[in-house]
C-alpha positions in Angstrom: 0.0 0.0 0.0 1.0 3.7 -1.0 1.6 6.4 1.8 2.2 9.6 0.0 1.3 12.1 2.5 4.7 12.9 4.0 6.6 12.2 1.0 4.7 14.5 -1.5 5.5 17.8 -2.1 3.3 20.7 -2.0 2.3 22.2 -5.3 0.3 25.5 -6.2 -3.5 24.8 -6.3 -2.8 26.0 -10.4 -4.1 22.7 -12.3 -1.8 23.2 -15.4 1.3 23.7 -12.9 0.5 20.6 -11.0 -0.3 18.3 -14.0 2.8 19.7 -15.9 5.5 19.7 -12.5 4.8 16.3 -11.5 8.5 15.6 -10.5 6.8 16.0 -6.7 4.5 13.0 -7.2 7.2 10.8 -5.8 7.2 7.9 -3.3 11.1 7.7 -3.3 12.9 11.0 -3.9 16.4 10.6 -5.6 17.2 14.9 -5.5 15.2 18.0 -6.0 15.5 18.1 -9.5 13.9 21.3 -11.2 11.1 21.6 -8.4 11.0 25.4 -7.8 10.1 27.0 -4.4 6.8 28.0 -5.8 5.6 24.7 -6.3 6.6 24.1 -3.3 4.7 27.4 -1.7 1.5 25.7 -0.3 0.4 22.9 2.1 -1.8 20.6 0.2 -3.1 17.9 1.5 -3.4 14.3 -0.4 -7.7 15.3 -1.0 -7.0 18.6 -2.1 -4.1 17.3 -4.6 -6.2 15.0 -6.2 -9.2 17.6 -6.4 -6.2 20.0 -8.2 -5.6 17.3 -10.7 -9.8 17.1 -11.7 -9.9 20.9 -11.7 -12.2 20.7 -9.0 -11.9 22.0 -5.1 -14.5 19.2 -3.7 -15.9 16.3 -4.6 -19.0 17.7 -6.6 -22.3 15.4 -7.0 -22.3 12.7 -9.9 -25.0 14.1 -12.4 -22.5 17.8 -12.1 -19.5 15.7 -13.5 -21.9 13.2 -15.9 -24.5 14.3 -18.0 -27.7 12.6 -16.6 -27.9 11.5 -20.5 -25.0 10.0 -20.8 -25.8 7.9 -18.0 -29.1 6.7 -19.4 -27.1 4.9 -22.1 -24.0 3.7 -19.7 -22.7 -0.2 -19.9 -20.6 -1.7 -17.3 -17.5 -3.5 -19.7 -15.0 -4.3 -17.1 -13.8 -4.4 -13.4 -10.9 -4.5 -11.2 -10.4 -5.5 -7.1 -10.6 -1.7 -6.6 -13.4 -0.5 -9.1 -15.6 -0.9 -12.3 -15.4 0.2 -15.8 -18.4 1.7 -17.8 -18.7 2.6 -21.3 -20.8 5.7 -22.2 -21.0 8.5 -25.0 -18.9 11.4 -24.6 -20.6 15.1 -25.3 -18.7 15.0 -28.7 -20.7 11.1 -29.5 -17.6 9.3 -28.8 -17.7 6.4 -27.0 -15.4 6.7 -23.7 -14.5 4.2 -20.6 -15.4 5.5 -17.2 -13.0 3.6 -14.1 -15.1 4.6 -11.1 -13.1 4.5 -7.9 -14.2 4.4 -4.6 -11.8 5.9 -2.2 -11.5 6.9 1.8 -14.2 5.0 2.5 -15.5 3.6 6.1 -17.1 0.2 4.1 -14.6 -2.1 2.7 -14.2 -3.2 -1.3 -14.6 -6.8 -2.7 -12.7 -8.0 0.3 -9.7 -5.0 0.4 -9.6 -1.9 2.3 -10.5 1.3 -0.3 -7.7 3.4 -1.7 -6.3 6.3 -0.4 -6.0 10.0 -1.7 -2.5 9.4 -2.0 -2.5 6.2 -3.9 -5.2 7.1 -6.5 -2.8 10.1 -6.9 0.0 7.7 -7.9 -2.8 5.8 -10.8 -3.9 9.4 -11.9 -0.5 10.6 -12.3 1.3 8.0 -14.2 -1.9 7.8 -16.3 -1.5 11.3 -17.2 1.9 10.7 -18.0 1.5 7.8 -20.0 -1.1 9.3 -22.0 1.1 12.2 -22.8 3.3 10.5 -24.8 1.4 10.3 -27.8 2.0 13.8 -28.0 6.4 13.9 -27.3 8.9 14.9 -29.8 11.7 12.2 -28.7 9.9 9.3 -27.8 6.3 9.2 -28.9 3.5 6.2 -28.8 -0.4 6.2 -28.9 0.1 2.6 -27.5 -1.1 3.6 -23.8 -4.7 4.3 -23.2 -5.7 8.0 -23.5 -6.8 9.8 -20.3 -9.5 12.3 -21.5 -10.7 13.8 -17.8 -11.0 13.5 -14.4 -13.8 13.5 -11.9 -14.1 13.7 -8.2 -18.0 13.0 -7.0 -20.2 12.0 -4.0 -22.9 10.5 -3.3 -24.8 6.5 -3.6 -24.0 4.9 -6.9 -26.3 6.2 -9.7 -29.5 4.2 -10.6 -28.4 3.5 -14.4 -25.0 2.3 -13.2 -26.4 -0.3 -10.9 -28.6 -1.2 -13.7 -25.7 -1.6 -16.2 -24.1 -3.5 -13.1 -26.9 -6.0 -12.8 -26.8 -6.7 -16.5 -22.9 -7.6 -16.6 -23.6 -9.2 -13.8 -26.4 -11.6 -15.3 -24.7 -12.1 -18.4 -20.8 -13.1 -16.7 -21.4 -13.2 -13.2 -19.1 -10.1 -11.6 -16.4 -11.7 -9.0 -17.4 -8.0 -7.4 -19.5 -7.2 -4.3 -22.9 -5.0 -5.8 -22.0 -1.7 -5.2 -25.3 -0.7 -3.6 -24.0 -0.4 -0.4 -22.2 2.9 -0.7 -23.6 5.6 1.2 -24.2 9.1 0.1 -20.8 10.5 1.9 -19.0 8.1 -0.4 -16.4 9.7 -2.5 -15.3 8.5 -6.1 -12.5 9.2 -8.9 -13.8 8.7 -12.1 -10.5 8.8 -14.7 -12.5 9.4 -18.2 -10.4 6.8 -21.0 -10.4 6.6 -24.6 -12.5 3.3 -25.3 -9.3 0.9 -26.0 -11.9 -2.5 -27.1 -11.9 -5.4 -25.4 -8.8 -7.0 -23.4 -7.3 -10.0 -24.3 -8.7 -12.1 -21.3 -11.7 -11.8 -22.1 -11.7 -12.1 -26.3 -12.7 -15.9 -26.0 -9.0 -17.0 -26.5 -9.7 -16.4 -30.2 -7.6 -14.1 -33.0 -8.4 -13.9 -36.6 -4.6 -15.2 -37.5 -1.5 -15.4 -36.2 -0.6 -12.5 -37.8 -2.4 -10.3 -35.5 -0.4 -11.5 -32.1 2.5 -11.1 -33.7 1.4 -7.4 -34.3 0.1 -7.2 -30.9 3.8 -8.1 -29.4 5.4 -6.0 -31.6 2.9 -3.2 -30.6 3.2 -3.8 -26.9 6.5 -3.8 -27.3 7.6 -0.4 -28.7 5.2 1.3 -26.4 7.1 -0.4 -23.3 10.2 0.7 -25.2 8.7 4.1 -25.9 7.9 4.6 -21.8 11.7 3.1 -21.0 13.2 5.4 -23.0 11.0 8.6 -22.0 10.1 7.7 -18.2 12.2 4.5 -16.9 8.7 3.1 -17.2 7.9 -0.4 -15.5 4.3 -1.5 -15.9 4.7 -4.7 -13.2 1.7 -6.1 -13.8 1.3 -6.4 -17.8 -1.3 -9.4 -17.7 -3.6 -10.4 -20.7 -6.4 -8.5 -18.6 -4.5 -4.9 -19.1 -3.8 -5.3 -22.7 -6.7 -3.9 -25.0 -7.4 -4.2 -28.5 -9.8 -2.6 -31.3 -10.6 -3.3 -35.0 -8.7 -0.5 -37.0 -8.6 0.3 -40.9 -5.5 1.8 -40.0 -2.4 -0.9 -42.4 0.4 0.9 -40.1 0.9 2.3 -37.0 3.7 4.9 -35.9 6.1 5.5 -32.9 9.0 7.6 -32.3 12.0 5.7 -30.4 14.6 8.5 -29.6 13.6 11.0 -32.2 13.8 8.2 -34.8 10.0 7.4 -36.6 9.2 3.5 -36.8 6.3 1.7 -38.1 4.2 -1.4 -37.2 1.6 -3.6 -39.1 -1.4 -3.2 -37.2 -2.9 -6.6 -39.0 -6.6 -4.8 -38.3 -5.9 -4.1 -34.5 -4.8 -1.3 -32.4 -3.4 -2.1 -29.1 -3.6 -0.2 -25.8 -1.8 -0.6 -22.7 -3.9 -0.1 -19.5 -3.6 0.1 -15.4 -0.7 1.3 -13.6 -2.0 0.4 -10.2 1.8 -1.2 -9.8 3.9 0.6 -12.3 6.9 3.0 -11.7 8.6 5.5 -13.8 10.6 8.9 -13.5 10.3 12.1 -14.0 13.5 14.0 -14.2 15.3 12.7 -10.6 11.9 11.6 -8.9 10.6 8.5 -8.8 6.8 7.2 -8.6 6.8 3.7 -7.6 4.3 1.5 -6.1 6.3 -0.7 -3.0 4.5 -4.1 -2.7 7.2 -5.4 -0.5 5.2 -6.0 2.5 2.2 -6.6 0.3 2.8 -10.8 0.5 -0.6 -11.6 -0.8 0.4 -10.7 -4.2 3.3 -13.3 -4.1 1.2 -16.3 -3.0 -0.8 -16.8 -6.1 -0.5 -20.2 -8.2 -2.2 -21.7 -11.3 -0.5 -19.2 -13.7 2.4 -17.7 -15.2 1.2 -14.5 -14.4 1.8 -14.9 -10.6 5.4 -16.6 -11.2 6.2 -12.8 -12.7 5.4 -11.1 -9.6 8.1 -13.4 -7.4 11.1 -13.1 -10.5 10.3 -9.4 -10.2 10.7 -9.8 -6.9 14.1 -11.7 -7.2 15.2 -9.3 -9.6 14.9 -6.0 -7.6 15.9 -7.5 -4.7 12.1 -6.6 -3.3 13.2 -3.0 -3.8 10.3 -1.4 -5.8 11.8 2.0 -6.2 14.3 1.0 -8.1 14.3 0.9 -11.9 15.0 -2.7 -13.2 13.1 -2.9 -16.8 14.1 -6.7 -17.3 10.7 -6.8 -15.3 9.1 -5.5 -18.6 11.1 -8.2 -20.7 9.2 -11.0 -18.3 5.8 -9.3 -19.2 6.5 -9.8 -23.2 7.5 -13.5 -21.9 4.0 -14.0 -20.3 2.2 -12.3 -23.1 3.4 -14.2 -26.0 2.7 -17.6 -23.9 -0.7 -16.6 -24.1 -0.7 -15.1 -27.6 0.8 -18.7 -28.2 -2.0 -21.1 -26.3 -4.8 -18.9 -28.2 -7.0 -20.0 -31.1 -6.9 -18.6 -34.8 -9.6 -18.6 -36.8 -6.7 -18.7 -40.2 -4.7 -21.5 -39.1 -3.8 -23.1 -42.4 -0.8 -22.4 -44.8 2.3 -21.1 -44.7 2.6 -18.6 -43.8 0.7 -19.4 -40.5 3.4 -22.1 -39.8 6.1 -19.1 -40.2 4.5 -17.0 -38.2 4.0 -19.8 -35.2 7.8 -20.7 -35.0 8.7 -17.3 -35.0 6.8 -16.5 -31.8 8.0 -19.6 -30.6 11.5 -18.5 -31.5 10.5 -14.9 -29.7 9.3 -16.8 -26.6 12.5 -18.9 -26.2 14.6 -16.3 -26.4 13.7 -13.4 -25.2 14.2 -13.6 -21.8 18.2 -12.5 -22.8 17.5 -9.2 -23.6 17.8 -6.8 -21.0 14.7 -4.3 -21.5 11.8 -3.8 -23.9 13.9 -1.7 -25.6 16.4 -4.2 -26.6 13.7 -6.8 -27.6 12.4 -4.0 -30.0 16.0 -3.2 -31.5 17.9 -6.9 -31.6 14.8 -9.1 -32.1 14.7 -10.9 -35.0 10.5 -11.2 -35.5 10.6 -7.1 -35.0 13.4 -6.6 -37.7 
């Protein structure tokens, strides 16, 4: 668990300053970097940092942050330990993905005390910065979800989100408690998404070819590459559930890997990267890092790869989570291409398909010797 309230600095109540200076947002501070005594003029507290970052100076009721509209027309498509994920249309008719988040409550969550101020703080922050590197001149991907807005609001859970609730819950039974139990003092961040389709988890363990995990990889890849090279980015918990993906009529997508412009064969689907509940990265000489070193729950799971990650992450870092180490990245493209591998493709025949199969077999063999997603992008031969 996160305790940033005597380790964050105090910024201005400014919104652009604080979402623009976030080189205070750090649980383990290397130096001062280019924090300037002004950012460092007010005494903030966790709430009222948070309530800086949704342009907001309270938690405001839901229908003032939501158009009562929009949530007439709201589906649940998702959920986490910590929260749930709607769908709904965006004023401009887009469709967008709503994580609701309870936090500082009395009432516990699916089993799990709620989050803090200061640990949403960490999620909103490297969310912001992830999503802000579609838009850098050295080292540039689209491959992490967009973060549109932010929302702070009180109050029992709205009538058409219990309804959209009911109706995941009916159709794939929700391992979540029903959240009718909040009370009206409840307080919730909603981060406003992109909509990044469906994860992988939960796509039937079907592709249309073979093809289309290989792009997939090579997509995941140079955005983890992208993020090392920008950030000293670590996701740490890059499971099958956190990677999304979306039909496209886009033939190539682009990146930008140390001012140099690259390209990838989408193969019909875009790829985006989501959840940073664990993650760590950098910001000039501060560090935002999640430390799950007394967290032992997280090490005891069996029955999948995924939870033999968390204890070689563990081995590697010497179960210091501050530190940057992004082989831990590396074991996440291990994990995801034994999945990509066990799945089902509708084009199985030819080939071309038999190519394709021994190369990620090749990919999954080997890539464990490279020392960062970086690497795997630059010196592996399926990405050349």
């Amino acid at each position: 668990r996160l305790n940033l309230s005597s380790l964050l600095a105090d910024f201005t109540p400014n919104t652009h300053t604080w979402s623009r200076i976030k080189a205070v947002l750090s649980v383990h501070r290397k130096g001062m970097g280019n924090v300037t005594s002004r950012t460092l003029s007010c005494n903030l507290s966790d709430a009222e940092k948070v309530y800086a970052e949704c342009g907001q100076r309270c938690a405001l009721p839901w229908e003032e942050c939501i158009h009562p509209q929009r949530m007439k027309e709201c589906l649940k498509i998702g959920e986490g330990t910590f929260g749930e994920v709607f769908s709904v249309t965006s004023a401009s008719g887009e469709t967008v993905a709503l994580k609701v988040i309870p936090v500082e409550g009395r009432e516990q969550v699916n089993g799990e005390d709620q989050k803090t101020f200061g640990e949403i703080l960490h999620e909103i922050i490297i969310s912001k910065e992830l999503s802000d590197l579609k838009e850098k001149e050295q080292n540039q991907t689209n491959g992490f979800i967009g973060l549109n807005d932010l929302h702070c609001v009180q109050g029992c859970y709205p009538p058409e989100f219990m309804e959209a609730w009911d109706t995941f819950d009916l159709e794939k039974c929700s391992e979540n408690d029903r959240p009718d139990f909040f009370e009206n003092d409840q307080i919730f961040i909603i981060l406003e998404f992109e909509f990044g389709g469906a994860d992988l988890e939960n796509s039937n363990g079907t592709l249309s070819s073979v093809g289309v995990a290989k792009s997939i990889l090579h997509q995941v890849t140079a955005a983890l590459a992208v993020a090392e090279q920008e950030l000293h980015f670590e996701h740490r918990d890059l499971h099958w559930g956190n990677v999304l993906v979306k039909p496209t009529k886009q033939k190539k997508g682009s990146f930008l890997l140390n001012g140099i412009e690259h390209s990838v064969e989408t193969m019909g689907v875009l790829v985006r990267i989501i959840d940073y509940s664990l993650s760590r990265l950098e910001i000039d000489d501060l560090t935002v890092s999640c430390d799950i070193s007394n967290d032992e729950e997280i090490f005891m799971g069996q029955g999948d790869y995924q939870f033999d990650i968390y204890r070689l992450m563990r081995i590697e870092n010497g179960n210091n989570w501050s530190d940057y180490h992004p082989h831990t990245n590396v074991l996440w493209l291990h994990y995801l291409c034994s999945k990509l591998l066990l799945m089902k493709y509708r084009s199985s025949r030819g080939k071309g398909v038999k190519r394709m199969k021994e190369a990620l077999t090749h990919f999954s063999n080997n890539v464990l010797q490279y020392s960062s997603a970086t690497e795997v992008l630059q010196n592996c031969p399926m990405f050349q």
